[in-house]
Backbone bond lengths (Angstrom), bond angles and torsions (degrees), N, CA, C in turn:
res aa  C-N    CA-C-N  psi(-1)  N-CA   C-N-CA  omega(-1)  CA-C   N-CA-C  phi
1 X - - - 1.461 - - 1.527 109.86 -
2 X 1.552 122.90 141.60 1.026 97.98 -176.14 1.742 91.98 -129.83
3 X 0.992 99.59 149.52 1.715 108.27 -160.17 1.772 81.84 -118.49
4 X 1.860 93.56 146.63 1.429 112.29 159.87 1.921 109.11 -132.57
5 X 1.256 130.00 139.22 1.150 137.48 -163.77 1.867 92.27 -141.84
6 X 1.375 85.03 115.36 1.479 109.54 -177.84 1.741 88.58 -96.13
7 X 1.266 85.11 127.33 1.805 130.18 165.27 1.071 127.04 -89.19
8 X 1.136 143.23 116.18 1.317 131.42 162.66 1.847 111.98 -121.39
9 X 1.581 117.99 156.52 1.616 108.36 -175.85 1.450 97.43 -120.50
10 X 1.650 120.86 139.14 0.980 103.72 -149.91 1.935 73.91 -139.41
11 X 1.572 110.87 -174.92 1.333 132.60 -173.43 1.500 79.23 -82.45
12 X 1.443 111.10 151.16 1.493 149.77 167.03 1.717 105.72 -45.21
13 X 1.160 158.92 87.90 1.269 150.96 -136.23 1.697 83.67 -91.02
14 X 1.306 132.44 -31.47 1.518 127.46 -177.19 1.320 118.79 -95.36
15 X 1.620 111.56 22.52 1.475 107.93 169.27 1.639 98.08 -144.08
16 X 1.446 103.71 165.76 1.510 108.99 178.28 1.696 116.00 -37.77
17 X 1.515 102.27 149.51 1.954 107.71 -172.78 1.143 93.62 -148.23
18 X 1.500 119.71 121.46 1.567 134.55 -156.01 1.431 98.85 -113.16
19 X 1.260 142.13 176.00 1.468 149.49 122.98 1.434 111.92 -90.21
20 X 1.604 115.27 144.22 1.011 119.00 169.95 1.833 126.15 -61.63
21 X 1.498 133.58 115.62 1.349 125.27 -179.23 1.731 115.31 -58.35
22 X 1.564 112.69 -3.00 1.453 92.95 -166.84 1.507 106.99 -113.86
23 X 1.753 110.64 -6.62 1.236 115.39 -177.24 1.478 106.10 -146.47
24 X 1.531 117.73 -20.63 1.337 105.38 164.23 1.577 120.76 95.32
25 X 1.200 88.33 -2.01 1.763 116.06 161.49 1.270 131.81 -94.20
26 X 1.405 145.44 119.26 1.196 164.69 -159.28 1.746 99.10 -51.83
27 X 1.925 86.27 122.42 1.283 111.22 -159.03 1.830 104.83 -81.56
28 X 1.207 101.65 94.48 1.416 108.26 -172.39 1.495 111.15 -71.80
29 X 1.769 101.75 -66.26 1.077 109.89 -173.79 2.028 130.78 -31.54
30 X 1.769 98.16 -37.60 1.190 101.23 176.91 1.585 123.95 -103.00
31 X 1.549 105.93 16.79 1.412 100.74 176.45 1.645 115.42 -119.86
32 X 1.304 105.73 165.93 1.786 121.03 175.93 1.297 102.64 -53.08
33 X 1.116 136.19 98.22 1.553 152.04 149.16 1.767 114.97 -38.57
34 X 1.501 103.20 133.86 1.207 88.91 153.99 2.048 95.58 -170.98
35 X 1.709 99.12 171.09 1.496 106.56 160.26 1.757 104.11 -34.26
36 X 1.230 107.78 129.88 1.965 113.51 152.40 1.367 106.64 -65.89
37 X 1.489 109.65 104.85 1.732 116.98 167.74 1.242 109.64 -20.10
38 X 1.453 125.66 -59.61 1.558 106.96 -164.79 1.518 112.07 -47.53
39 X 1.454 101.94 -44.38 2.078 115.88 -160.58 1.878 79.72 -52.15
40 X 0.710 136.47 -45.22 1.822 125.42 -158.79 1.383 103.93 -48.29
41 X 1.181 107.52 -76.77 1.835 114.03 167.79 1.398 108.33 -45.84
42 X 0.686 148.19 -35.48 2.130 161.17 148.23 2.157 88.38 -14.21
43 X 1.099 75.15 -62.80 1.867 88.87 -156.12 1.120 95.68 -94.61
44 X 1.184 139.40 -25.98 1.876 115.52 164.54 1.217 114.12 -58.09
45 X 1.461 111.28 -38.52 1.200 125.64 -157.75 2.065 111.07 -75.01
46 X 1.653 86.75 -10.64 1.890 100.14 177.81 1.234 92.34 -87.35
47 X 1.244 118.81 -62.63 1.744 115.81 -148.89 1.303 100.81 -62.89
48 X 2.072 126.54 -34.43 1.217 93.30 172.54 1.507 136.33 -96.19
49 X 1.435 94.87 22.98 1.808 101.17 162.91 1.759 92.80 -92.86
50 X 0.691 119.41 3.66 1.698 99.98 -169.46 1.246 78.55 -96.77
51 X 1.697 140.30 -46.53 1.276 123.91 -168.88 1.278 127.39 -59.27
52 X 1.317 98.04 -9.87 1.738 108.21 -148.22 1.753 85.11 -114.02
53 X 1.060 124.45 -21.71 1.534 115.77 -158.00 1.419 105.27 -148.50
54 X 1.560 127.85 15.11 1.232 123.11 173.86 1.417 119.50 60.49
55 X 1.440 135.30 158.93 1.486 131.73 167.86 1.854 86.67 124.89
56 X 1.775 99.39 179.65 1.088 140.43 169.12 1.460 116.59 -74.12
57 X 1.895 110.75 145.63 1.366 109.37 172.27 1.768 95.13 -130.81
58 X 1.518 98.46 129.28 1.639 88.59 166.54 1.103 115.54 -136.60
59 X 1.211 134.63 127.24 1.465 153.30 -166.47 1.710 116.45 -73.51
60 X 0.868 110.73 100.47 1.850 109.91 -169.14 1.757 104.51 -100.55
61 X 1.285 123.98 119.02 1.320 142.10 162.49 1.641 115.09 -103.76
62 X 1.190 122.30 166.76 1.287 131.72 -147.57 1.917 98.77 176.12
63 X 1.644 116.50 70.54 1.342 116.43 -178.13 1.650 85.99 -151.41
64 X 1.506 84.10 -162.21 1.341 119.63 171.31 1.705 115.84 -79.09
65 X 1.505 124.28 172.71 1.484 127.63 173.63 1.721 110.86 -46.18
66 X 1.248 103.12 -51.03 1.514 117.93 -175.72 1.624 104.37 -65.75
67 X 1.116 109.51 12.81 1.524 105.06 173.68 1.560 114.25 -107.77
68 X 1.214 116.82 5.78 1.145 145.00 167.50 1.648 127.18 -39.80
69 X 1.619 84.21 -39.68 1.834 106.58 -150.97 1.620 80.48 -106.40
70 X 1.231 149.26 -36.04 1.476 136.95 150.67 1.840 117.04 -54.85
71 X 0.913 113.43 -5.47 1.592 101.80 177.11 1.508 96.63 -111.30
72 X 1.440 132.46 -46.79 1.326 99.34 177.50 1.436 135.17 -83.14
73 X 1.974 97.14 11.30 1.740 100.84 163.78 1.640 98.10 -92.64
74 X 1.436 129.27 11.91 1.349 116.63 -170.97 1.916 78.09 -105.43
75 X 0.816 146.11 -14.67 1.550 164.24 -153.92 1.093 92.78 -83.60
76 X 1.400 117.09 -76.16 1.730 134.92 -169.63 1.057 100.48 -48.81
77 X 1.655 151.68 -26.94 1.404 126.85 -148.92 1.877 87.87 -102.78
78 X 1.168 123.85 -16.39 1.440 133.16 -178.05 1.378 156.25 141.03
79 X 1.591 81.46 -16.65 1.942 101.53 169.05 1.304 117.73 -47.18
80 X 1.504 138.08 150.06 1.006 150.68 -146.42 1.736 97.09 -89.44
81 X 1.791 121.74 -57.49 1.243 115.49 -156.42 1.714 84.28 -158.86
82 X 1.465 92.14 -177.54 1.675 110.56 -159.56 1.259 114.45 -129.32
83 X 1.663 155.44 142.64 1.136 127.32 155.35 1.579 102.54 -131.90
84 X 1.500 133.61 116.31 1.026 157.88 169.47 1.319 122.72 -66.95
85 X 1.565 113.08 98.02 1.908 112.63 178.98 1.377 85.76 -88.45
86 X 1.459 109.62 123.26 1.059 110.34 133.24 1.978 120.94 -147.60
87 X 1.228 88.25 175.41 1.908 105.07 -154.02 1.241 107.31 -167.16
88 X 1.536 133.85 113.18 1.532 119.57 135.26 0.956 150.80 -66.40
89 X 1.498 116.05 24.00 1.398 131.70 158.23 1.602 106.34 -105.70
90 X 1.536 118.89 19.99 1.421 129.24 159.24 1.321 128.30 -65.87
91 X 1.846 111.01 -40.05 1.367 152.29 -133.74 1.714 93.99 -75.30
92 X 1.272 141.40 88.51 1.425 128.86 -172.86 1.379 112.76 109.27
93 X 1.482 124.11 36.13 1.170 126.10 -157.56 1.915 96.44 -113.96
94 X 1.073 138.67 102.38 1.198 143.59 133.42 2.064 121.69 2.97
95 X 1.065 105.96 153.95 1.251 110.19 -174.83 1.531 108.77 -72.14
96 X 1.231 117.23 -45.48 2.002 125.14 162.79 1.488 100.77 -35.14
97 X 1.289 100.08 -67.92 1.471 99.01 -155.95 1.599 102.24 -74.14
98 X 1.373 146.37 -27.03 1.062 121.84 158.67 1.190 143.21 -48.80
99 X 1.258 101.15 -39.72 1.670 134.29 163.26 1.525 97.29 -29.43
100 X 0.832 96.54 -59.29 2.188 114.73 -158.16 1.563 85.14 -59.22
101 X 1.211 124.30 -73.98 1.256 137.35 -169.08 1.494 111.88 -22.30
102 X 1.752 93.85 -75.22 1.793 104.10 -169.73 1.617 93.00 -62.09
103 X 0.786 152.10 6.17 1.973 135.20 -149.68 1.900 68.43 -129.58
104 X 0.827 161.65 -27.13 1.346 145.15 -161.34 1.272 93.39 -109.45
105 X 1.274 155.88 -67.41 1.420 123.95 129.61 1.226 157.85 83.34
106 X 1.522 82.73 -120.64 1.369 128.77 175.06 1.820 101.10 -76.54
107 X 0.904 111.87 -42.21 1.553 137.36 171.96 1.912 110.25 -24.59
108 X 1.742 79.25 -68.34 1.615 108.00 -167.23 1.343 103.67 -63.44
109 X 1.070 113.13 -12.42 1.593 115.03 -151.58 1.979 105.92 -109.02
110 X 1.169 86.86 -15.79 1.748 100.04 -179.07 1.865 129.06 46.38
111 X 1.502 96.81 41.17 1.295 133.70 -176.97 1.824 112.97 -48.16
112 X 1.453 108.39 99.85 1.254 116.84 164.84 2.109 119.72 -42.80
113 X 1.077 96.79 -40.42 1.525 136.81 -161.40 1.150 149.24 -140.05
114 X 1.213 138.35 83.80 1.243 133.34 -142.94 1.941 103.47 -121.60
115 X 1.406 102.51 117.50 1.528 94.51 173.59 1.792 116.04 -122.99
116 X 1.253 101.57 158.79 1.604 106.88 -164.28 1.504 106.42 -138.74
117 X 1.234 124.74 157.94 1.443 133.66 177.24 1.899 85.55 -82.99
118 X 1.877 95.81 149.72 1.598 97.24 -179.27 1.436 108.60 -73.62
119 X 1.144 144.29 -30.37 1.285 161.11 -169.75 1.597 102.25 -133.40
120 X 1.778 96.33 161.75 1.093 99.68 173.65 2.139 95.62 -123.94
121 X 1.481 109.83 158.47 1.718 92.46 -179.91 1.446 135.21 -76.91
122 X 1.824 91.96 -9.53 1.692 100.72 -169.04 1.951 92.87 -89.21
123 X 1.572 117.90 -43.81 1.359 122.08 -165.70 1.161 106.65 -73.68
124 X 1.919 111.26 -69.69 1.595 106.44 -174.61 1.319 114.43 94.33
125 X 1.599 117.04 -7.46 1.663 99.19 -157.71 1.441 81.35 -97.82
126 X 1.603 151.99 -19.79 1.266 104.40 -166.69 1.459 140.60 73.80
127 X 1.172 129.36 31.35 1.806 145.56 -136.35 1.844 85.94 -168.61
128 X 1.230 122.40 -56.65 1.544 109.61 -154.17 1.633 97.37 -41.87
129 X 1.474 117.95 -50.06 1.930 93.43 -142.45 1.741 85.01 -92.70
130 X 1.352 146.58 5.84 1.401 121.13 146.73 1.269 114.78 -77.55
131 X 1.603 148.81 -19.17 0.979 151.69 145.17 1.764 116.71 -33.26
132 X 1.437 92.55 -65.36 2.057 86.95 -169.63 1.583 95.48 -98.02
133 X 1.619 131.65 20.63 1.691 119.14 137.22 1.340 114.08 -78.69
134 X 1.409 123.92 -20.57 1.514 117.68 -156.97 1.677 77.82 -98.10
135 X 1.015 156.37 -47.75 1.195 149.40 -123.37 1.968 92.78 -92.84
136 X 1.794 93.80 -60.92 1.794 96.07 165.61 1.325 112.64 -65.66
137 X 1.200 122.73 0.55 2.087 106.65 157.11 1.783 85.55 63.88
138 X 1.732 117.42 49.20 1.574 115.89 172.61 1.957 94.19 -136.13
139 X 1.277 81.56 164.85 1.938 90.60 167.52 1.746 123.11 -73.87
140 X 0.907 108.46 138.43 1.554 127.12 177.76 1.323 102.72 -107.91
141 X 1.825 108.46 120.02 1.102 115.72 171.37 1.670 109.66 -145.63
142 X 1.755 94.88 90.95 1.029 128.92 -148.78 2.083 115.11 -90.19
143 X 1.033 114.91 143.62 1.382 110.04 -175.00 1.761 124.09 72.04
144 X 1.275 110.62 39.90 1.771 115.34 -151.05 1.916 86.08 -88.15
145 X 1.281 103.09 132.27 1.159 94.72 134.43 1.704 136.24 -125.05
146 X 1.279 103.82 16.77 1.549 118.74 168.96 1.331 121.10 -141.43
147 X 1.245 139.16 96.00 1.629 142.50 -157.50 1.489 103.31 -100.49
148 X 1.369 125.19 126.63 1.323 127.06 156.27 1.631 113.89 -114.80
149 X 1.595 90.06 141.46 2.183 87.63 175.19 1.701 84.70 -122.64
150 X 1.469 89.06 154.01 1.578 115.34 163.68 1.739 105.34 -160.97
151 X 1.504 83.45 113.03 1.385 101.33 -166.33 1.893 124.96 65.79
152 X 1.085 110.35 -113.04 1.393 134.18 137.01 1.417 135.99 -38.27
153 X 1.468 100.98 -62.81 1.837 117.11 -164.50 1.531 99.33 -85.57
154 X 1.296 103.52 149.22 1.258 142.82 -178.95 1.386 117.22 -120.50
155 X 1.642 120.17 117.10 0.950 118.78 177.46 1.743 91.77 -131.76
156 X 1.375 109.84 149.48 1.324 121.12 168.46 1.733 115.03 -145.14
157 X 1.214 110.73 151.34 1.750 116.12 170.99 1.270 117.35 -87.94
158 X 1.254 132.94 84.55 1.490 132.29 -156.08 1.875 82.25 -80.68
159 X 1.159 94.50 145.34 1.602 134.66 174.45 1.561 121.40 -63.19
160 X 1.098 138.11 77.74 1.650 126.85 -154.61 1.736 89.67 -122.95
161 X 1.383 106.16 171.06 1.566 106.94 -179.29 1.406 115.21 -71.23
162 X 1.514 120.01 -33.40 1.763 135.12 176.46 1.130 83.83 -75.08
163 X 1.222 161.12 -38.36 1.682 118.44 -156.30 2.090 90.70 174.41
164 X 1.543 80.77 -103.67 1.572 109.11 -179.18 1.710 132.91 178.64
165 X 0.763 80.50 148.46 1.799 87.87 178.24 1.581 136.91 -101.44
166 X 1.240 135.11 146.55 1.052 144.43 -155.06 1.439 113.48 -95.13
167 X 1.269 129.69 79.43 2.074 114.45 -158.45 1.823 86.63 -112.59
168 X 1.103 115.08 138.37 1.688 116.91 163.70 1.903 99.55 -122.56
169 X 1.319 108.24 166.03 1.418 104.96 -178.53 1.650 112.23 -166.29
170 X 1.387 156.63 151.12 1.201 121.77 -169.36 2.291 103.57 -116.74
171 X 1.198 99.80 152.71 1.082 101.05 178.57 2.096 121.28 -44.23
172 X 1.214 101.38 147.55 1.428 153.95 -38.50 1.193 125.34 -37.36
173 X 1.687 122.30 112.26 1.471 107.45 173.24 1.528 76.08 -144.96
174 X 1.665 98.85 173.67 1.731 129.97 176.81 1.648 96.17 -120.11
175 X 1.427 87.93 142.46 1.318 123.68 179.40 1.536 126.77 -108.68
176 X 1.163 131.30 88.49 1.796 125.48 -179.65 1.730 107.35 -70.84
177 X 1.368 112.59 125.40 1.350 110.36 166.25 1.246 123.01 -105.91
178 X 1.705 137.90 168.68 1.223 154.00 166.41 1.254 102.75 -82.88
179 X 1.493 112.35 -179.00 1.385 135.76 -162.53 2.134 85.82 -111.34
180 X 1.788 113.00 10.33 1.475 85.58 -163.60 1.739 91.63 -107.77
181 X 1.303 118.62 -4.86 1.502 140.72 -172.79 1.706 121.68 -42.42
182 X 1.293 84.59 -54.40 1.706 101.38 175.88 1.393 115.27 -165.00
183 X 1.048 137.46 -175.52 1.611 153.64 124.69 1.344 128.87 -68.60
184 X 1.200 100.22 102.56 1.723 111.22 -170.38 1.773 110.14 -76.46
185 X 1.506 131.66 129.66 1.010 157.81 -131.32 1.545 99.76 -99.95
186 X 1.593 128.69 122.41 1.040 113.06 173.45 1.625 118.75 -91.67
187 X 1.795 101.34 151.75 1.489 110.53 169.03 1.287 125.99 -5.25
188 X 1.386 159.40 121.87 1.484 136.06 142.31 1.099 92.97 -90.90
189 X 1.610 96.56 172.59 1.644 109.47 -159.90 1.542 110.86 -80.78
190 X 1.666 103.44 -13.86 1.295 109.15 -179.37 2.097 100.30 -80.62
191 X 0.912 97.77 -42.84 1.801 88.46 168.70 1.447 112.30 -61.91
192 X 0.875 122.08 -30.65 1.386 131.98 175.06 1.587 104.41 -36.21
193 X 1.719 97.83 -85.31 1.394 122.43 178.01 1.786 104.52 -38.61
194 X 1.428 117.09 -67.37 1.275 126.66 -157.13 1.699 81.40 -52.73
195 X 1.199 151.66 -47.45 1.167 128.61 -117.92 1.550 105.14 -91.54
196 X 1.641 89.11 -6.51 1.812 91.01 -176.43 1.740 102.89 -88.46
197 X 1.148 127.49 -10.59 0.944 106.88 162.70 1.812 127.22 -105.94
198 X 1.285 114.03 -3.23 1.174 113.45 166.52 1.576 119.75 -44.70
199 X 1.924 121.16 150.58 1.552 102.89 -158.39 1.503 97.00 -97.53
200 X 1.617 114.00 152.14 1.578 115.68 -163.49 1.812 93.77 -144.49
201 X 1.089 94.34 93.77 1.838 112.97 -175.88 1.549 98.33 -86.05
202 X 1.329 111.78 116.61 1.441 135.19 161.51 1.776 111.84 -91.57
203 X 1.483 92.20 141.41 1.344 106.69 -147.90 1.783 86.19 -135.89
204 X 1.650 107.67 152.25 1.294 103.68 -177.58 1.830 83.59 -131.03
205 X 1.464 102.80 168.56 1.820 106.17 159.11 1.352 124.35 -17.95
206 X 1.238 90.80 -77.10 1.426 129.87 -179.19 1.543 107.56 -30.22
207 X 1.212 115.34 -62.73 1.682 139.73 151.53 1.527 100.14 -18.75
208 X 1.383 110.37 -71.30 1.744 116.56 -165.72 1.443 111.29 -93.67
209 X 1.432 128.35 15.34 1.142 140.06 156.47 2.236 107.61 69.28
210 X 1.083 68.04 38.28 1.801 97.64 169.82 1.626 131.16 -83.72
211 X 1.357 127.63 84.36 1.497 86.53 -169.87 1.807 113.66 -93.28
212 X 1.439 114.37 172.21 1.181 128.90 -137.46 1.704 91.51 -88.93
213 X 1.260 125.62 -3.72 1.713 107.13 154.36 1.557 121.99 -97.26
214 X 1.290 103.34 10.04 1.783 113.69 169.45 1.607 96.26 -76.95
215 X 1.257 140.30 -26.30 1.075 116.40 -146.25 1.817 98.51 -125.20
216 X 0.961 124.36 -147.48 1.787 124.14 160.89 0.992 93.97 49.59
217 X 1.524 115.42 -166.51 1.653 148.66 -166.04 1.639 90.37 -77.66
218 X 1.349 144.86 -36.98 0.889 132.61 172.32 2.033 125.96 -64.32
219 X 1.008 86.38 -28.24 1.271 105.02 -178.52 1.507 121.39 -99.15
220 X 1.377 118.84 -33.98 1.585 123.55 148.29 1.455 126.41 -9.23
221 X 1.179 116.61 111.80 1.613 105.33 155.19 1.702 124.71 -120.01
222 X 1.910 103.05 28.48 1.312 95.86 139.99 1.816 109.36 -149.48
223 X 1.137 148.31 172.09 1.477 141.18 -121.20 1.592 87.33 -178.48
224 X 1.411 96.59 117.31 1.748 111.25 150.22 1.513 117.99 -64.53
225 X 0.966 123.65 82.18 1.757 106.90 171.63 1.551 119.63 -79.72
226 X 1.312 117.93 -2.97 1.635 100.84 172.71 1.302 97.04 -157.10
227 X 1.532 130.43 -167.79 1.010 136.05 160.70 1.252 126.01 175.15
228 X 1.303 156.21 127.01 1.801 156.43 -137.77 1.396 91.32 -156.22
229 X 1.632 93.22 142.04 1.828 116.54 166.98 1.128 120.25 -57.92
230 X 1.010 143.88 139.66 1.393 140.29 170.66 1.504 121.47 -45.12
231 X 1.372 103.60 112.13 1.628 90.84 169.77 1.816 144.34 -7.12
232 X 0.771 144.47 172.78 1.518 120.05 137.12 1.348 118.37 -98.97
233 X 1.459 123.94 159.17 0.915 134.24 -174.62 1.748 115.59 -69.64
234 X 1.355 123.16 133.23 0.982 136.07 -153.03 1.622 121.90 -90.86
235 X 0.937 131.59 121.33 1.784 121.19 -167.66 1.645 107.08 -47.73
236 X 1.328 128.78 134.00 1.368 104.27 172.26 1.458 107.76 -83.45
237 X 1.924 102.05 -157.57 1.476 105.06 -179.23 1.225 108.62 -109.28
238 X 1.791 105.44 154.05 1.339 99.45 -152.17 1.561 84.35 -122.45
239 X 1.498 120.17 132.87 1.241 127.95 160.29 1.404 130.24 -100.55
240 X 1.798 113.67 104.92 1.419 96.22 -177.65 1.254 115.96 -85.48
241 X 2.145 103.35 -174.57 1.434 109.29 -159.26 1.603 103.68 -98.85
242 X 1.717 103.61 140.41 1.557 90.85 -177.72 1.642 72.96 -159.56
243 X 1.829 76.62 -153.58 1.932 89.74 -168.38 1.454 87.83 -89.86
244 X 1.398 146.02 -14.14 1.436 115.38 149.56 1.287 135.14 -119.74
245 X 1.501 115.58 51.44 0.924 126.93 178.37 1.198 130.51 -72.20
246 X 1.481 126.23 -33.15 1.478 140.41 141.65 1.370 121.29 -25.32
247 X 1.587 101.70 -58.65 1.747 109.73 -174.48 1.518 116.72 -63.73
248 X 1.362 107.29 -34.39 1.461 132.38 -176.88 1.821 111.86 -66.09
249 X 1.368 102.73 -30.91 1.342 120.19 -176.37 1.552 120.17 -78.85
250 X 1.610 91.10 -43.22 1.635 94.86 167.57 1.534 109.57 -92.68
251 X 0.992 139.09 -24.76 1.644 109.92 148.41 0.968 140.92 -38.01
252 X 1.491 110.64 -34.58 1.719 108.62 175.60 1.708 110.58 -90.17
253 X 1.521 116.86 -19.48 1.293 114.33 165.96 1.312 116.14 -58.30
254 X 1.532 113.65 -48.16 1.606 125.34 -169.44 1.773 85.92 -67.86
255 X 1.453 131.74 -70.66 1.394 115.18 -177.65 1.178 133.62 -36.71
256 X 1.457 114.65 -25.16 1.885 108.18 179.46 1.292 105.43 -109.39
257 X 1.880 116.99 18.82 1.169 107.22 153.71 1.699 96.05 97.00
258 X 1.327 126.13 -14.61 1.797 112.09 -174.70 1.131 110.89 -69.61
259 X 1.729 130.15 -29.55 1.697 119.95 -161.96 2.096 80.65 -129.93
C-alpha cells in the first residue's frame, strides 16, 4: 500500500499570527513555523498502517523553500520520502486552487491512500480533502477518528457531536483525521539523522502541468481585502453589593437577554 500524507507548515498556533499589510496573506516569513498539529496524527496514523500492513509512506508539501524544515521534521518521525510543490507563482493561492495542486500531485504519485489533518490552524475551513477527493473522482472519509484497513476496505468512525459514525469505502480514497485518532510518536535522534538523507523531490507547476494564472491571486476565487487586530478586550460591568444589588443584577441579566 502506498500511503501519501499531505503536510502542510503553518505559523506557531502559541505565538503571535500576523497578516501580511501589503497583500493580506498570512505573514509567514516572520513567524515560528511549524507541522499543522492535525498533519502529526496524519502521519502517525501512516506509519502505523505501514506497520501493520507493509508499503510506502510519502509526505506531500505544497509551500514555500522554508517549508523545507517541516518536511524533514515530518521525515524524522518515519515516512519513507518527500515531495515538495513548490512555485512563486503559488504565493496568494485560494483553497480551489490549492486543491487542484495537491490532487495533481497526488496523481503522480499513484496513491493507494491518502491521509490529511481535518483542519488546518492558520485556514480552518475544512473543504481541502473533499475538494482534492472529488477532483481524483476517489472516496472521502472525512473526520475519522479510528481507521481500519482490511485489504482494500476502509472503514473509519467519523467524529460527529452525538457520538460517531460508521463510513467504509474501498481503496483509492483519502482520509481526514482528528487530534482523537492516536498519539503521534516523537523524533529519535536516529530519525532525526536518517531524515536528512531520506529522498525529497521538488516539483514546480510546470512539473504538474498547471499554468501559473490557475493558481495565486490570479487564479483565486476568493480574496482577503482587508483585515484589523482584534480589539482589546473590554473591562466588564461591575455591580456592587448593597440593599439593591440583587435587583440591579437581574436587570442587566434580563437586559442581555440571560433570565
Amino acid at each position: 500500500m502506498k500511503i501519501v500524507v499531505l503536510v502542510k507548515q503553518v505559523p506557531d498556533s502559541g505565538a503571535d499570527r500576523n497578516l501580511r499589510s501589503d497583500d493580506n496573506t498570512v505573514d509567514r516569513a516572520s513567524a515560528s513555523n511549524v507541522i499543522n498539529e492535525m498533519d502529526e496524527y496524519a502521519i502517525e496514523e501512516a506509519l502505523r498502517l505501514q506497520e501493520a500492513h507493509g508499503g510506502e509512506v510519502v509526505i506531500l508539501t505544497v509551500g514555500p523553500d522554508r517549508a523545507t524544515e517541516s518536511i524533514r521534521k515530518a521525515l524524522s518521525m518515519g515516512p519513507d520520502s518527500a515531495v515538495h510543490v513548490v512555485d512563486d507563482a503559488l504565493h496568494g493561492s485560494c483553497a480551489v486552487a490549492t486543491s487542484k495542486v495537491l490532487a495533481a500531485a497526488i496523481a503522480q504519485q499513484g496513491a493507494d491512500l491518502v491521509i490529511c489533518g481535518a483542519e488546518s490552524t492558520d485556514g480552518r475551513v475544512q473543504v481541502l480533502p473533499h475538494m482534492i477527493a472529488e477532483r481524483l473522482g476517489i472516496a472521502a472519509l472525512t473526520g475519522a477518528r479510528k481507521l481500519t484497513v482490511d485489504g482494500t476496505s476502509l472503514t473509519i468512525e467519523r467524529q460527529t457531536d452525538e457520538g460517531y459514525e460508521v463510513v467504509t469505502a474501498s481503496t483509492p480514497a483519502l482520509v481526514s483525521v482528528w487530534d482523537t485518532i492516536n498519539d503521534p510518536r516523537y523524533p529519535s535522534f536516529k530519525g532525526i539523522m536518517a531524515a536528512k538523507k531520506k529522498p525529497l523531490q521538488t516539483l514546480s507547476l510546470g512539473d504538474l502541468g498547471i499554468a501559473a494564472g490557475e493558481v495565486g491571486f490570479d487564479g483565486a476565487t476568493s480574496t482577503v481585502v482587508e483585515h484589523s487586530k482584534r480589539p482589546p478586550r473590554q473591562a466588564g460591568n461591575k455591580i456592587d453589593a448593597g440593599d439593591d444589588g440583587g435587583s440591579k443584577l437581574v436587570e442587566y441579566l434580563a437586559s442581555e437577554k440571560f433570565v
